[in-house]
N, C-alpha and C positions, 0 to 999 in steps of 0.2 A: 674340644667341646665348646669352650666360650666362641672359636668363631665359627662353629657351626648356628650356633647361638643366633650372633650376633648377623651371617648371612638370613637367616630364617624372620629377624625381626627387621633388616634393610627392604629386601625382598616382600614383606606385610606393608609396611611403609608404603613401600613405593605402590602397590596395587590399591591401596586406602586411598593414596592423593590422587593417584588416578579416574578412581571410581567416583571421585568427589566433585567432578565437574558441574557446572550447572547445566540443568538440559533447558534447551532453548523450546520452546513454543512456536512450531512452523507456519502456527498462523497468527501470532498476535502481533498487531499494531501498535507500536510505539513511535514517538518523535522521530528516530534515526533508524528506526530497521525493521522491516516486518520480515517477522521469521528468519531466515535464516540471512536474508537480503540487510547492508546495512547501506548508511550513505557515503561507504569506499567501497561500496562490491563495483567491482570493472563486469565488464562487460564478456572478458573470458571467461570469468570464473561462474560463469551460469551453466554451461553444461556439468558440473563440478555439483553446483547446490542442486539443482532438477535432475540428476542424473536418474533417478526414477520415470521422470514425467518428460513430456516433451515440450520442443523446444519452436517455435514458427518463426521465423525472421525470413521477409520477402525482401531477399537483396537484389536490386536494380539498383545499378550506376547512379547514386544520387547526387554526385560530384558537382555535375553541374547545375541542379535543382539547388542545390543544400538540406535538400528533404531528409530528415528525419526515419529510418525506420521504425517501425515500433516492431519488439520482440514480442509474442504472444507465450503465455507457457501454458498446456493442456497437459491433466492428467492423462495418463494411457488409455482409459476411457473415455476421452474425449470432451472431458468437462473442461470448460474455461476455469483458468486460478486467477492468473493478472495478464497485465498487458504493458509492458517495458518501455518506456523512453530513454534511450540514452542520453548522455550530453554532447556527446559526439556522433556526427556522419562517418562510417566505415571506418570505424577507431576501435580495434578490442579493449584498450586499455581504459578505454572511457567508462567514466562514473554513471550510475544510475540517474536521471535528472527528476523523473514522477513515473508513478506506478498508481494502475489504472487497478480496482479490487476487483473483481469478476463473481468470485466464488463466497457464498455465506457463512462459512467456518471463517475466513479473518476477521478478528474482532479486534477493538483496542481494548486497554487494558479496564475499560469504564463500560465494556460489553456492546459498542456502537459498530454495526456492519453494514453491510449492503439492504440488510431487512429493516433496518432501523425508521425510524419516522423522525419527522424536524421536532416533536416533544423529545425524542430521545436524545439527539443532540444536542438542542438548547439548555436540557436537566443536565448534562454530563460536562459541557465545558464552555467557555465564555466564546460567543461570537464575534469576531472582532471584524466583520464586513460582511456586506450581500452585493453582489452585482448583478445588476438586470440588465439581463442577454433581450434577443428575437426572443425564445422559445423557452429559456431556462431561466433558472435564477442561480446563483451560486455563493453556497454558505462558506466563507474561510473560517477557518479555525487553529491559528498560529500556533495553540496549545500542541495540537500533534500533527503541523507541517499538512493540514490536510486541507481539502475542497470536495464541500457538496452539492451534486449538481440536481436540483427540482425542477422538472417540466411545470413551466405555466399553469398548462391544463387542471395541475394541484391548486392554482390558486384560485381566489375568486374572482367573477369573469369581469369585474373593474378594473381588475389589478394585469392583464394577460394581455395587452396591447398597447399601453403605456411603458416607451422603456425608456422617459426621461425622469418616470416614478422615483423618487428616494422610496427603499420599500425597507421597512424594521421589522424585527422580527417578531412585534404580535400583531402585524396582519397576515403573519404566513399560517395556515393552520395547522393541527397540533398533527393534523393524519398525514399531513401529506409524505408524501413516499420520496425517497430516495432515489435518482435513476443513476446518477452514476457518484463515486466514490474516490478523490484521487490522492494520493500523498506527495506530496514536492521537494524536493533535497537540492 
């Protein structure tokens, strides 16, 4: 009787600490890992997390380029999620280096996405540079390893041809739109 017992309360245990894991959020952005991706996921182990969704890597010989490919991951539906840089040319082992956000459900943990405007960023975490591109501008934000990238065209038209401008961030306006979203590891 006691080790009937005693299997019946091992056996409860063990499915308790089991079931007690924390579930992870496949789309929130954080400093080191959005969703399931952190800053040691290799480069194998992506068929593994997207095993749902698919996978686009256009492999051409880039031995002799040193080019970069980037991995694309699409829902089954066809929607873009991100877009993968690895730190390696034709290396599975290789570490993730930036990931490009594609898709409006990843958010960081301050609610900042793809839809976001430059009021949103600026209210949620300190700016710590802008650089002026040709055509973009681009906001870093050390806080969560990220970069935001603003077409010009957001800004006003004094500011869009000047790119020896020093440009801070209350001349950038509060609407302007996000085009692109990247994270850096």
């Amino acid at each position: 009787m006691k080790k009937t017992l005693f299997s019946v309360i091992a056996v409860l245990c063990l499915i308790i600490s089991c079931s007690s894991e924390p579930k992870v959020d496949p789309f929130n952005i954080g400093k080191t890992n959005i969703g399931y991706l952190n800053d040691s996921t290799q480069v194998k182990d992506l068929n593994t997390i997207f095993k749902n969704d698919s996978l686009f890597n256009f492999k051409e010989d880039d031995g002799f380029t040193g080019n970069i490919n980037n991995i694309e991951v699409f829902e089954k539906n066809g929607n873009p999620l991100l877009i993968i840089t690895p730190s390696e040319a034709l290396d599975s082992t290789a570490v993730l280096s930036s990931i490009r956000i594609m898709d409006s459900r990843y958010a960081t943990d301050k609610g900042i996405s793809t839809m976001s405007t430059f009021k949103d960023i600026k209210d949620a975490y300190k700016i710590n540079s802008i650089s002026n591109l040709i055509s973009t501008i681009v906001v870093n934000v050390n806080e969560i390893n990220a970069s935001f990238t603003i077409d010009k065209n957001e800004l006003p038209a004094n500011m869009r041809f000047d790119m020896d401008m020093t440009i801070d961030p209350i001349q950038i306006p509060d609407n302007a739109k996000i085009k692109y979203f990247i994270v850096h590891w």
